[in-house]
C-alpha positions in Angstrom: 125.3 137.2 90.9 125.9 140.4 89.1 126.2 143.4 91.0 126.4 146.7 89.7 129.0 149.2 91.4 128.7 152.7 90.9 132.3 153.7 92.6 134.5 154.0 89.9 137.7 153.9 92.5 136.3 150.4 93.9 137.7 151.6 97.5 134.9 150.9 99.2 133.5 147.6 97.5 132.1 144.5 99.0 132.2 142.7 95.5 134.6 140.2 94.0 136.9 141.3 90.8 138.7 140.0 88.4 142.3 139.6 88.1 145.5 139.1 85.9 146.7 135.5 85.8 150.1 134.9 84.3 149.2 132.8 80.9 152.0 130.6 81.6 150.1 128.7 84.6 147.5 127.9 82.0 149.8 125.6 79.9 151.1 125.7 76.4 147.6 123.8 75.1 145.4 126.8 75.8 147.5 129.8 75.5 148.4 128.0 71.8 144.5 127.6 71.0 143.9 131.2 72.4 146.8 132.3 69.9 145.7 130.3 67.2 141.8 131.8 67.6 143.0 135.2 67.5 145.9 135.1 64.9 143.0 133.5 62.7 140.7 136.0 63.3 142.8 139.4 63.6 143.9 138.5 60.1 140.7 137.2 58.5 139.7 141.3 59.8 142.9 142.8 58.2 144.0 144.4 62.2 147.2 143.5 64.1 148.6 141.4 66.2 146.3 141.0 69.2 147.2 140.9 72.8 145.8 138.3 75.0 145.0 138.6 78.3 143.7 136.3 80.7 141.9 137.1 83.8 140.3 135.1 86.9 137.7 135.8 89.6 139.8 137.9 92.6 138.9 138.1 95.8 138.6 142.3 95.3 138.7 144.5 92.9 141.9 145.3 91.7 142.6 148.7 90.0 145.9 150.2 89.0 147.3 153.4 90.4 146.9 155.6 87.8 142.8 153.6 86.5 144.0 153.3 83.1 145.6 149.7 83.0 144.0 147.2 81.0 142.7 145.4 84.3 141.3 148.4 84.8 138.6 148.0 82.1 137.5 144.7 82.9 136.6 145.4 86.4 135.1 148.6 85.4 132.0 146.3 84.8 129.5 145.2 86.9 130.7 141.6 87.9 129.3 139.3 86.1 130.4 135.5 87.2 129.7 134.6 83.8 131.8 137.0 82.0 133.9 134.6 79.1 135.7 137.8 77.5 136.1 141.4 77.1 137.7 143.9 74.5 139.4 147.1 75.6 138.4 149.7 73.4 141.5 150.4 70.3 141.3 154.3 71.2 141.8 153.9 74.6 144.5 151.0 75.0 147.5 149.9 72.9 148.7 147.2 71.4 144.9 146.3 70.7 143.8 144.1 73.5 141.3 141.3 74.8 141.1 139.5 77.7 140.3 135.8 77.9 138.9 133.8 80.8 141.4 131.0 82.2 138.7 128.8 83.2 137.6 128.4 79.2 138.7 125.1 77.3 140.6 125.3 74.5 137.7 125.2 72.5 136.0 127.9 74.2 139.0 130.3 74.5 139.7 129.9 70.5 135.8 131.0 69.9 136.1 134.0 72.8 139.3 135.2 71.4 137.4 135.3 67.6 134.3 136.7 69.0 136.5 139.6 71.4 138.3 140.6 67.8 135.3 141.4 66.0 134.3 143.6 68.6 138.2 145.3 68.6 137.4 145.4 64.6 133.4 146.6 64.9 134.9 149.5 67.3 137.4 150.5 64.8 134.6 150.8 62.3 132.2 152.9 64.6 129.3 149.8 64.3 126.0 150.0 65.4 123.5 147.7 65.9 123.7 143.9 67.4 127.5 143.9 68.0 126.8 140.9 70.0 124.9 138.7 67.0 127.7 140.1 65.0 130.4 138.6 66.5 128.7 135.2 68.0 128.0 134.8 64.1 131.6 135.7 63.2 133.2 133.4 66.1 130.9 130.2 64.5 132.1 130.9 61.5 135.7 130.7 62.1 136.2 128.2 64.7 133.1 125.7 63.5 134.7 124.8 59.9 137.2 123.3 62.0 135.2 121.4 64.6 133.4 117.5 64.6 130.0 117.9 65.3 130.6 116.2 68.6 133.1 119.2 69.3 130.6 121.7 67.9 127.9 120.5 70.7 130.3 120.8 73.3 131.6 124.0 72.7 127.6 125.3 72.6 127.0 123.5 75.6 130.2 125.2 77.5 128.9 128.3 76.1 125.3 128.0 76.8 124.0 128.2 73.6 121.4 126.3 72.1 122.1 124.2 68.5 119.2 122.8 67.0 119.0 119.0 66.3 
């Protein structure tokens, strides 16, 4: 169900949101795999440390009181149910930030967190073009030299992509 909202204040929505969830719920397994992803990828790229951020459907939309939290960017968005990740721009937040869905398995959230950098990295560099090719390409690249094929088809399956027999 996507649903596009053009109130930018979200007070009078109908929709569900997304909000914060506090990484330590999600156990040391998949905040480690989310760390490794990133720390993997933000230094293959040459940027900083990344901040990771992991959200989870809400029953509203939650804002901040002032709009310009990082929450603030995710929801922002049409909802989209099957929204994996999201990058907040590095000219409008700091430290450089992504946010990672807490329903994703290790696997997933290490491929999410490579594929959210690029896009941090491809808005440092002004990109055009297929971002989106760009950094599924880039997240592969990574995070499948280190996978079994068995793991390779299960991460495509969980991420709804199609690999070739």
């Amino acid at each position: 169900m996507n649903v596009t909202c053009f109130d930018v204040s979200h007070q009078r929505c109908q929709h569900p949101g997304w909000q914060q969830i506090d990484p330590h719920v999600l156990g040391l397994p998949l905040i480690g795999a989310a760390r490794r992803g990133a720390d993997i990828a933000s230094t293959r790229l040459g940027l900083e440390q990344v901040r990771l951020l992991f959200f989870e459907p809400g029953p509203t939309v939650h804002t901040s009181a002032d709009g310009i939290a990082p929450i603030d960017y995710l929801n922002i968005l049409p909802y989209d149910p099957s929204l994996r990740g999201y990058f907040c721009h590095p000219d409008l937040v700091r430290p450089l930030t992504i946010w990672l869905n807490a329903s994703l398995s290790a696997l997933a959230v290490q491929w999410v967190a490579s594929h959210e950098i690029r896009h941090l990295w491809q808005a440092r560099q002004g990109s055009e073009g297929d971002g989106e090719a760009d950094a599924d390409a880039f997240a592969w690249c990574l995070v499948a030299k280190r996978l079994t094929p068995m793991e390779i088809q299960c991460l495509a399956a969980e991420l709804n992509f199609f690999m070739p027999t």
